[in-house]
C-alpha positions as CSV (number, residue, x, y, z in Angstrom):
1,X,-80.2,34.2,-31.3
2,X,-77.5,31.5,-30.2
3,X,-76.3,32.3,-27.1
4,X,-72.5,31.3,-26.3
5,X,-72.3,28.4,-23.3
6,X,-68.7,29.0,-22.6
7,X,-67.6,27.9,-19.4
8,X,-64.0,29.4,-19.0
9,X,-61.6,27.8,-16.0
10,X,-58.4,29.4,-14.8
11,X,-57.0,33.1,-15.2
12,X,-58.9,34.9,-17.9
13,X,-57.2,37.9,-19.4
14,X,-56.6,41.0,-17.1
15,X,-59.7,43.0,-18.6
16,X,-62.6,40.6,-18.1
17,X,-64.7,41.1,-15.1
18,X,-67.6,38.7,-16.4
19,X,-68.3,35.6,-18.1
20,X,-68.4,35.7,-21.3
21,X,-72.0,35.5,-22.2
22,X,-72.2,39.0,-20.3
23,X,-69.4,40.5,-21.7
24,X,-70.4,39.6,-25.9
25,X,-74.3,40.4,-25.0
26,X,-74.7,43.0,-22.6
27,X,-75.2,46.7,-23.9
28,X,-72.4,47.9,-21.0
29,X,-70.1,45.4,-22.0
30,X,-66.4,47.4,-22.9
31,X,-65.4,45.0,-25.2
32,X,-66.3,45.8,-29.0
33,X,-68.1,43.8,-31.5
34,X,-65.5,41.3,-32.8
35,X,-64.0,40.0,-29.7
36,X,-60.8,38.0,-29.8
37,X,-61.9,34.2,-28.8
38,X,-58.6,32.9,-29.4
39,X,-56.9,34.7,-26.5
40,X,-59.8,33.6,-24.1
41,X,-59.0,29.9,-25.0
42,X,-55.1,30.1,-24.7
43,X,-55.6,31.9,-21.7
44,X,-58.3,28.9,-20.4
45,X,-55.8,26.4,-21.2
46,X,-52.7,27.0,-20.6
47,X,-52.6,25.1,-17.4
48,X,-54.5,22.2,-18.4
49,X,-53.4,18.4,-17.8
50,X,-52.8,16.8,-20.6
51,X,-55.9,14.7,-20.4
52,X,-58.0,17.8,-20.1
53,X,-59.4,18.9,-23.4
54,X,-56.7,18.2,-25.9
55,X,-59.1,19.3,-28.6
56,X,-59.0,22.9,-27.5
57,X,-55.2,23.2,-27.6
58,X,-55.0,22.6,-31.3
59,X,-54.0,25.6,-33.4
60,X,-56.7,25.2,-36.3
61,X,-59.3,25.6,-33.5
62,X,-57.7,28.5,-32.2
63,X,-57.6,30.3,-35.5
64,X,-61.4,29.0,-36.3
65,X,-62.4,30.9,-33.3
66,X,-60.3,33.7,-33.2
67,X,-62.6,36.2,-34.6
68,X,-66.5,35.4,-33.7
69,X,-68.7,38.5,-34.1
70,X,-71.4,39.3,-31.6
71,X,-73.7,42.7,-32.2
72,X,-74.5,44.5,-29.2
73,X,-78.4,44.8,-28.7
74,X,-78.0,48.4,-28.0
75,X,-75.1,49.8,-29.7
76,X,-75.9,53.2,-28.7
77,X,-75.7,52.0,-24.9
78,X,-72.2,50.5,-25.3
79,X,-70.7,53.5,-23.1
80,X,-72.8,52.9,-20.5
81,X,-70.5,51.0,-18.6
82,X,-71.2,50.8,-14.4
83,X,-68.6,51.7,-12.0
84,X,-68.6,47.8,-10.6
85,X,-67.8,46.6,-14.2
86,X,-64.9,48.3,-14.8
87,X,-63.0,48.3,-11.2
88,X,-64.2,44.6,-9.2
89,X,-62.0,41.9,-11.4
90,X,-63.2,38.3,-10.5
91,X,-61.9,35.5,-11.7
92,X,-64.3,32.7,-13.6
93,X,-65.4,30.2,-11.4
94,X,-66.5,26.6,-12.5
95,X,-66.3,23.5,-9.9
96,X,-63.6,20.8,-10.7
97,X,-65.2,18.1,-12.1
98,X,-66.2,20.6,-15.2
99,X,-63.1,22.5,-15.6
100,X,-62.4,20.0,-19.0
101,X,-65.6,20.7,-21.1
102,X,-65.7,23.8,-22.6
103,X,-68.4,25.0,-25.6
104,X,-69.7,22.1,-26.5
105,X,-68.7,21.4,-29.8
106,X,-72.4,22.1,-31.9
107,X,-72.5,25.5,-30.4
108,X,-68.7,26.0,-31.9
109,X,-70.1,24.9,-34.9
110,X,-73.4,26.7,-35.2
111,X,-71.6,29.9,-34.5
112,X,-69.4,29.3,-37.4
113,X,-71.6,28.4,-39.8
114,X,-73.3,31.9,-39.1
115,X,-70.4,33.6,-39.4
116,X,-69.3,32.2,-42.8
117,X,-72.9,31.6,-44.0
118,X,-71.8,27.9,-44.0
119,X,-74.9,25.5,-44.9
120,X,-75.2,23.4,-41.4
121,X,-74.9,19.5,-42.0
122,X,-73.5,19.3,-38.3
123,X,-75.6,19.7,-35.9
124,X,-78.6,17.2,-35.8
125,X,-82.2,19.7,-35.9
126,X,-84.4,19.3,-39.1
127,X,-84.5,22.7,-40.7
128,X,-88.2,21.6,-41.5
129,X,-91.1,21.4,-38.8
130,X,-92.5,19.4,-37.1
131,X,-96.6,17.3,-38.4
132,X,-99.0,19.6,-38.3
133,X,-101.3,17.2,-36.2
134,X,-99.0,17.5,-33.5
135,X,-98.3,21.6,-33.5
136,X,-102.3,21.7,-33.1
137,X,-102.7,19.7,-30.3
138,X,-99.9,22.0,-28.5
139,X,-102.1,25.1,-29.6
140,X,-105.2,23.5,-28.5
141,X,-103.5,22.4,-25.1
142,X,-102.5,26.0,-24.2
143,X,-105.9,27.2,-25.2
144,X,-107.7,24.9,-22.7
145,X,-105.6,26.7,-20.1
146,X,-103.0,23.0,-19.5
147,X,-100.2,25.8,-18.5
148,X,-99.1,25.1,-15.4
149,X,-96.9,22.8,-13.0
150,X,-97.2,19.3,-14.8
151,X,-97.2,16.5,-12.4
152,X,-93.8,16.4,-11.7
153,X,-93.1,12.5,-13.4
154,X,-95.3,13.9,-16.1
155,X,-98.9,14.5,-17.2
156,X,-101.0,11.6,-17.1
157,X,-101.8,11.0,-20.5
158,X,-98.3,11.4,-21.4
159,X,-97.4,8.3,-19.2
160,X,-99.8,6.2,-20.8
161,X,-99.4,7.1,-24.3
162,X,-95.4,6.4,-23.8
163,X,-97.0,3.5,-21.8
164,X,-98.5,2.2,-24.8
165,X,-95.9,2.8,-27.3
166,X,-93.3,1.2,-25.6
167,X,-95.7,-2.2,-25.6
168,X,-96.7,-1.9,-29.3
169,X,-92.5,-1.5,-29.6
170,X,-91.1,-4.4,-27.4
171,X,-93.9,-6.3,-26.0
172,X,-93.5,-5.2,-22.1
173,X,-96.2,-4.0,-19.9
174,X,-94.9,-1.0,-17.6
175,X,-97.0,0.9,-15.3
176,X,-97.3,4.5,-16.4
177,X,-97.6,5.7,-13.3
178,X,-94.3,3.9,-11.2
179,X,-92.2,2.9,-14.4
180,X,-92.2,6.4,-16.4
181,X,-90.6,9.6,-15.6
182,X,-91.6,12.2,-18.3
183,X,-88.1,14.6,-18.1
184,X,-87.2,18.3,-19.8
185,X,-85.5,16.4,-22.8
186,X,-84.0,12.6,-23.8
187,X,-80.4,15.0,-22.3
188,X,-82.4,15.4,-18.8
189,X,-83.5,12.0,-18.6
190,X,-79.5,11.1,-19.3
191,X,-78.5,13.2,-16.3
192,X,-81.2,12.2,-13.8
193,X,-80.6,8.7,-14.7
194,X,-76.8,9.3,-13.8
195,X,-77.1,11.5,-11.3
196,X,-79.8,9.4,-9.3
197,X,-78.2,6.1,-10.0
198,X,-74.5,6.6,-10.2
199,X,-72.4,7.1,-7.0
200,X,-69.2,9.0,-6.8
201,X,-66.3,6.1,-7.9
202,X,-68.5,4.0,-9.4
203,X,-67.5,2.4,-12.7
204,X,-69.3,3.3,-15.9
205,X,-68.6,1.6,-19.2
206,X,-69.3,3.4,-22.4
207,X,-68.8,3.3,-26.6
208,X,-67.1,5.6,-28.2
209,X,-67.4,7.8,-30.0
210,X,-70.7,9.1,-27.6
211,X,-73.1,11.7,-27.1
212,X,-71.3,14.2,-25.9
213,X,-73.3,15.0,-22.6
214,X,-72.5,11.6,-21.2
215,X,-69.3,12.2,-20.1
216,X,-69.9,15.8,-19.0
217,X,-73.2,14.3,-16.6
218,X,-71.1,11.0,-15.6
219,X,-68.1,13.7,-14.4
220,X,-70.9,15.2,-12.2
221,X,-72.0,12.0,-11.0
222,X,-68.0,11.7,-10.0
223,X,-68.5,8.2,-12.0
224,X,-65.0,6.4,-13.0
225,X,-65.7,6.2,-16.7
226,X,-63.8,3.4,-18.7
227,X,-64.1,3.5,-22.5
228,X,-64.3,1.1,-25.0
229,X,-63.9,2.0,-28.9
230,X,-65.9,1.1,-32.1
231,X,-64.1,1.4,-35.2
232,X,-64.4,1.6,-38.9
233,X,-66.1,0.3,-41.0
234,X,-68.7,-1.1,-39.3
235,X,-67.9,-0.2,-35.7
236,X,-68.8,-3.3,-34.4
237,X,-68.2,-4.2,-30.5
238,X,-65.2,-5.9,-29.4
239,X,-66.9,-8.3,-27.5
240,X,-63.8,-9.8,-25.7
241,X,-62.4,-6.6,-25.4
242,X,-66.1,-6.0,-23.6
243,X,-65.7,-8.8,-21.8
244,X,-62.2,-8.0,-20.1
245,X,-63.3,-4.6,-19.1
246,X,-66.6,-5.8,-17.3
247,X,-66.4,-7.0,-13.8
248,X,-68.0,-6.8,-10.4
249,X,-66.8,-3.4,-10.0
250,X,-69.3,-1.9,-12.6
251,X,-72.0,0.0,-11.9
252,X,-73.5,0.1,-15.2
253,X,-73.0,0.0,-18.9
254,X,-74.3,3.1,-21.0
255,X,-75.4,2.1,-24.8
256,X,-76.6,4.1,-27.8
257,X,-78.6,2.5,-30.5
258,X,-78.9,3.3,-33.4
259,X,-75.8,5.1,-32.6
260,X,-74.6,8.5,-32.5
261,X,-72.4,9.3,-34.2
262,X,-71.7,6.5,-36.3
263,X,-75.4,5.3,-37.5
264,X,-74.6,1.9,-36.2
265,X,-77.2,-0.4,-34.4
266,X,-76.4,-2.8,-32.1
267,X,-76.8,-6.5,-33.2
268,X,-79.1,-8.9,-31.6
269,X,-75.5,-11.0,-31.4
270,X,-74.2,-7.9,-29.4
271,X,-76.9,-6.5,-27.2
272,X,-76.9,-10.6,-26.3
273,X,-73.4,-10.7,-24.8
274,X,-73.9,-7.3,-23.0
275,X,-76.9,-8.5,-21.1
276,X,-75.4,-11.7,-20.2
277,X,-72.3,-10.2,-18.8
278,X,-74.3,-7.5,-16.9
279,X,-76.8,-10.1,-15.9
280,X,-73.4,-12.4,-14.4
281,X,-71.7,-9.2,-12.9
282,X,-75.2,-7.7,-11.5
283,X,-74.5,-4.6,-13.9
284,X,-77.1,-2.1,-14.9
285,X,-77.5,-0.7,-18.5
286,X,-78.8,2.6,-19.5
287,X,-79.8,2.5,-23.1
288,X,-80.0,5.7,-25.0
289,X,-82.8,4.5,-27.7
290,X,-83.6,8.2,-29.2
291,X,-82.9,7.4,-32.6
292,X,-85.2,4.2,-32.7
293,X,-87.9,5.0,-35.3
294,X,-84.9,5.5,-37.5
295,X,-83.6,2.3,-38.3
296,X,-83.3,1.4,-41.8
297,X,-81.7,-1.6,-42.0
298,X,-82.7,-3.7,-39.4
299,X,-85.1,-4.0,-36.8
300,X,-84.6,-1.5,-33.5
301,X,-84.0,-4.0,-30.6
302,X,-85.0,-2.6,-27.0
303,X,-82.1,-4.1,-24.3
304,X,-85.3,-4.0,-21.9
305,X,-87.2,-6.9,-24.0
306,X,-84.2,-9.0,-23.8
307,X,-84.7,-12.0,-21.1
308,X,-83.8,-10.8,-17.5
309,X,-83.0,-6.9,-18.5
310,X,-85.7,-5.4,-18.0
311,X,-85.2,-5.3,-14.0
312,X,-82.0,-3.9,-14.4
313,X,-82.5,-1.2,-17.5
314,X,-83.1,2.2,-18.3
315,X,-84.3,3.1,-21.5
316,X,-84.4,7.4,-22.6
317,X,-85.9,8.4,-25.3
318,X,-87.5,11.2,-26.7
319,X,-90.0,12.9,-28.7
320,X,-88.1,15.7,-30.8
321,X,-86.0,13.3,-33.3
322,X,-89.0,10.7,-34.4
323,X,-90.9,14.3,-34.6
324,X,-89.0,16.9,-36.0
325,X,-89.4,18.8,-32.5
326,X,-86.4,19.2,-31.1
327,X,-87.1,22.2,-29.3
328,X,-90.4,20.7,-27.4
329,X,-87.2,19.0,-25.1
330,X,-90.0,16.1,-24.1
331,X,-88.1,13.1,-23.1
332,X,-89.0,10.3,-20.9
333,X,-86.7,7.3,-18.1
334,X,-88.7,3.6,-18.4
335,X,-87.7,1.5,-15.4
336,X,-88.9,-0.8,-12.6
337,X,-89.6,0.9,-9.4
338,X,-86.6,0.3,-7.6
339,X,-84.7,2.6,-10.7
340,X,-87.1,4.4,-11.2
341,X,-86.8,6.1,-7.3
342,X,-83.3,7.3,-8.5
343,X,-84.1,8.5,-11.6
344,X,-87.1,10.9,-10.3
345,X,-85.1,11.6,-7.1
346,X,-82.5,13.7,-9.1
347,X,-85.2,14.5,-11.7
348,X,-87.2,16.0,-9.1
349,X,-84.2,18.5,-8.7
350,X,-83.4,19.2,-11.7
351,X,-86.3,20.9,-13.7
352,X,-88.9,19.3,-11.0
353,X,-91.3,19.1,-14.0
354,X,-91.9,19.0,-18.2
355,X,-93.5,21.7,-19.9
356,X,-97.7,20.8,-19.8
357,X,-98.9,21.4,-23.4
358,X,-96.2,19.9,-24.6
359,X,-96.7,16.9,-23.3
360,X,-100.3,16.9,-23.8
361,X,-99.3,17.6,-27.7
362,X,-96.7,14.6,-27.0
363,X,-99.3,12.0,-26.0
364,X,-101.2,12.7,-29.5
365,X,-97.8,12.5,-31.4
366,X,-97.4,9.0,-29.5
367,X,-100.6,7.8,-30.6
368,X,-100.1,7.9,-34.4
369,X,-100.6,5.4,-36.5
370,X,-97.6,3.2,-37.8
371,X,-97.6,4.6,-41.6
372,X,-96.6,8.2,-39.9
373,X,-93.4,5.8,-38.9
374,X,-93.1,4.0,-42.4
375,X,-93.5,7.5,-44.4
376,X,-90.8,8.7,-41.4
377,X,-88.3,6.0,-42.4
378,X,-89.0,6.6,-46.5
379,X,-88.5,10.3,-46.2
380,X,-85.2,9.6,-44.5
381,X,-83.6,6.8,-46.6
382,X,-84.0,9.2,-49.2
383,X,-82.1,12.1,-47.7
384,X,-79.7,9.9,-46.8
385,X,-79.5,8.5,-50.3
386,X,-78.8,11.9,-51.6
387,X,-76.0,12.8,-48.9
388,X,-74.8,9.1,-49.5
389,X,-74.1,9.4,-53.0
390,X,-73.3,12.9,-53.1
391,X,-70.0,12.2,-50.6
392,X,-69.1,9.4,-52.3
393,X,-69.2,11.2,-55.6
394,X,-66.9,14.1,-53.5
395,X,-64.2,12.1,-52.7
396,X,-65.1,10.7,-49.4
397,X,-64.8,7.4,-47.5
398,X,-68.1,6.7,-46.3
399,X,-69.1,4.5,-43.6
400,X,-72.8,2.1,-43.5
401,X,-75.3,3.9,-41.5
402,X,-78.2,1.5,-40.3
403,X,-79.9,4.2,-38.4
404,X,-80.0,7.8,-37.1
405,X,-79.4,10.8,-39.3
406,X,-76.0,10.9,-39.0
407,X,-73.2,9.3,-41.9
408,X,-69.6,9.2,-41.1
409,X,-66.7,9.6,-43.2
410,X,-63.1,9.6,-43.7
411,X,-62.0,13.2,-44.3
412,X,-58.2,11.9,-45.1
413,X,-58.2,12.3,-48.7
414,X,-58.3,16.0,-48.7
415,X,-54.9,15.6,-46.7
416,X,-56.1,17.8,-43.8
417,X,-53.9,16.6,-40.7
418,X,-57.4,16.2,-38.3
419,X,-60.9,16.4,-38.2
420,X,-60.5,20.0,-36.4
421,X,-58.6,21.2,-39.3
422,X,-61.1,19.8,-41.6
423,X,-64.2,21.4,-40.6
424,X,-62.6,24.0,-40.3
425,X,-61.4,24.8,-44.3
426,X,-64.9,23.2,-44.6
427,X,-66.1,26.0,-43.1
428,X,-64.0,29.0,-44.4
429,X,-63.3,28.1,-47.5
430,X,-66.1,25.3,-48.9
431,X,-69.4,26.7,-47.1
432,X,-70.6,23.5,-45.7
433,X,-70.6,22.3,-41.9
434,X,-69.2,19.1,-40.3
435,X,-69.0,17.5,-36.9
436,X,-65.0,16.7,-35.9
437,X,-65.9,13.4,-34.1
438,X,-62.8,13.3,-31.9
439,X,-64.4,15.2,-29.1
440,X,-66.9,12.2,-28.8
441,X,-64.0,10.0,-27.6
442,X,-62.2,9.7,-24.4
443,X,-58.7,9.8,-26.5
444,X,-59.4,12.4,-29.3
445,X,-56.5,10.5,-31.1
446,X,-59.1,7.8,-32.1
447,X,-61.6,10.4,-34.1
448,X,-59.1,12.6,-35.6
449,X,-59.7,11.1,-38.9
450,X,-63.5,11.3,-38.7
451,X,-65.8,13.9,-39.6
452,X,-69.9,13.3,-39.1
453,X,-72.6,14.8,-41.4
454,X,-76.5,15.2,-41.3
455,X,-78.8,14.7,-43.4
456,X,-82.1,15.7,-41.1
457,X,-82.5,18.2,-43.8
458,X,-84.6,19.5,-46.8
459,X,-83.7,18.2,-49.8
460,X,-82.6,21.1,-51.6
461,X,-80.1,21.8,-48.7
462,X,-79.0,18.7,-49.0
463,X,-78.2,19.1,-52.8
464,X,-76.6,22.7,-52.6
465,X,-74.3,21.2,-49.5
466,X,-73.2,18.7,-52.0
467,X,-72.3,20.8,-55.1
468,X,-70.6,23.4,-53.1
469,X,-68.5,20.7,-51.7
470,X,-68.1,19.0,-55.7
471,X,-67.1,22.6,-56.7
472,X,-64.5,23.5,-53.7
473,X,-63.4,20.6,-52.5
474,X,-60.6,19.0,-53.8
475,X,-58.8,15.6,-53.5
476,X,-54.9,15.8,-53.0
């Protein structure tokens, strides 16, 4: 069951005396089965800076969550309410630096697409599993009793195998033991790279559109962040724009690539002048390399193998998207020692340690041989040749993507006035989910005409997402 991750700031209506994930899925809860959402969020917002999550202010948001349905486990226990619960009011509480981010955008989503029985092309899990060579490994791991505390910078064998990949990738030796940090998740190794590296003020200079959890984690770091935006259609850097922005005063330089959301990978030309500017302004660079068994156009380059970045890199990755095992949440930090302290310092506070089988099952799943990679990369570029074509054929602008699952597009010729608005009739009235990409940008302005689809599913889903949207959606 998806679970709602709301985090509500300022006065909530007068009835609520508990967050919401209590009030929609506990069996005392006073509030009935189709609870008004829209309320909640006008409430939330209504003394908001204007810098503080515009996206939630817009009215077609509003009305897409006005109505979301929640059963009761129990229903017959719904009168069971406690005397505490109905007389102690307490206001929600969430620290300062979070009061802006809200439900993040894929649960919003998700929950929709339930609702309307919506075919989900936003958020990025395969609806297929994972090898089976891998899943038996796990199995065989629990069975020989691996299921307790890991080590907490990961099992052994997990270090080496990631040890070993990384070579065979880019050609650099690490030490498995002093250079890796296996982590709950590519996400955790994100935020204990931040959160052990990053000092309150310190400047942090990202792409947008991003992942969505780096600016949430850099907020908790208390990190200045300074934003610099790729654009169609080829969202290519603007290198002088890059180099006005970098100075002394940065701490570091987050990249993603290939890219989320846009399917971009950074060119050897690019990933060039970043290093040498970082290298001249003693920057560090943490590069978000999840997606890099999914390059289909060019060659994945690793900002650690360039000359002189190594010593001051952090590469994150993770298992789940080269895998199809999103759920594992096995991700892993390479860096030199001196990084690497930070990294497990916060990471040692954070979950302390990775789930055991898994990562015994994760050192197997590292260990396969290359034509699991090249059959990867084949079964992809032909998904995304049927999502390609099939939004093309729709109506839609749609951008080059050299890598990830993910293909951006245009939305504009339907003559929606944003991308909220958009997903949302795409939702309601066509059947078919879609990412609004202006919550991946500092100034939501600068996505409102973007919407991002997946195409990390079956074929078939593919194909029925496309003719419902050739049947329903129509060009103005």
């Amino acid at each position: 069951m998806l679970e709602s991750q709301c985090t509500w700031t300022h006065s909530p209506p007068p009835t609520m005396s508990r967050p919401l994930s209590f009030l929609l899925n506990n069996p005392s809860s006073p509030f009935p089965r189709t609870f008004p959402l829209r309320q909640l969020f006008i409430n939330s917002t209504r003394s908001l800076t204007p810098s503080a999550a515009p996206i939630f202010r817009r009215p077609s948001l509003m009305a897409a969550l006005s109505t979301v349905s929640v059963p009761h486990p129990d229903k017959d226990a719904t009168a069971a309410v406690t005397p505490n619960s109905s007389q102690t009011q307490h206001p929600l509480q969430v620290a300062k630096r979070l009061e802006k981010f809200k439900t993040t955008i894929f649960t919003q989503m998700s929950m929709l697409a339930i609702k309307h029985g919506a075919i989900n092309l936003g958020q990025g899990f395969p609806n297929f599993d994972g090898p089976d060579f891998v899943k038996e490994a796990a199995i065989q791991a629990i069975k020989d009793g691996k299921n307790q505390y890991a080590r907490g910078f990961g099992v052994p064998d997990c270090n080496a195998a990631i040890a070993e990949r990384f070579k065979k990738d880019t050609g650099l030796v690490v030490d498995p033991d002093k250079e890796i940090t296996v982590t709950s998740g590519c996400t955790e190794a994100i935020a204990a790279t931040m959160l052990g590296l990053i000092n309150p003020g310190d400047e942090v200079i990202v792409f947008a559109p991003f992942y969505d959890s780096y600016e949430a984690t850099l907020s908790m770091a208390g990190a200045q962040v300074k934003s610099i935006t790729l654009r169609p259609p080829d969202f290519a850097v603007p290198l002088d724009e890059f180099k006005s922005a970098i100075s002394k005063n940065t701490r570091a330089v987050l990249i993603n690539t290939p890219h989320n959301p846009t399917g971009k990978m950074f060119t050897r030309e690019e990933l060039d002048t970043i290093a040498s500017l970082c290298i001249e302004n003693d920057v560090l660079v943490f590069s978000d390399e999840v997606y890099d068994k999914l390059a289909f156009e060019a060659d994945h380059i690793s900002m650690a193998s360039l000359p002189g970045m190594y010593e001051r890199t952090v590469t994150l990755n993770s298992l789940g998207k080269t895998f199809s095992l999103t759920g594992w949440k096995i991700g892993w930090a390479i860096a030199p020692p001196h990084l690497t302290w930070g990294v497990r310092q916060a990471h040692s506070y954070l979950t302390f340690a990775t789930s055991t089988p898994m990562q015994s099952a994760a050192a197997v799943a590292l260990r396969a041989p290359d034509s699991y990679y090249e059959e990867l990369r084949r079964d992809y570029s032909t998904k995304k040749e049927i999502l390609v074509k099939g939004l093309k054929d729709v109506g839609f602008k749609v951008f080059p993507s050299s890598g990830t699952y993910f293909v951006v597009v245009d939305h504009t010729p339907f003559g929606l006035e944003n991308d909220i608005a958009f997903c949302e009739y795409l939702i309601k009235e066509v059947g078919v989910v879609a990412i609004p990409t202006s919550v991946f940008y500092l100034n939501p302005e600068d996505g409102k005409n973007l919407v991002r689809f997946t195409f990390c599913k079956d074929e078939g889903t593919l194909l029925s997402a496309v003719e419902r949207m050739k049947e329903k959606l129509k060009r103005n």
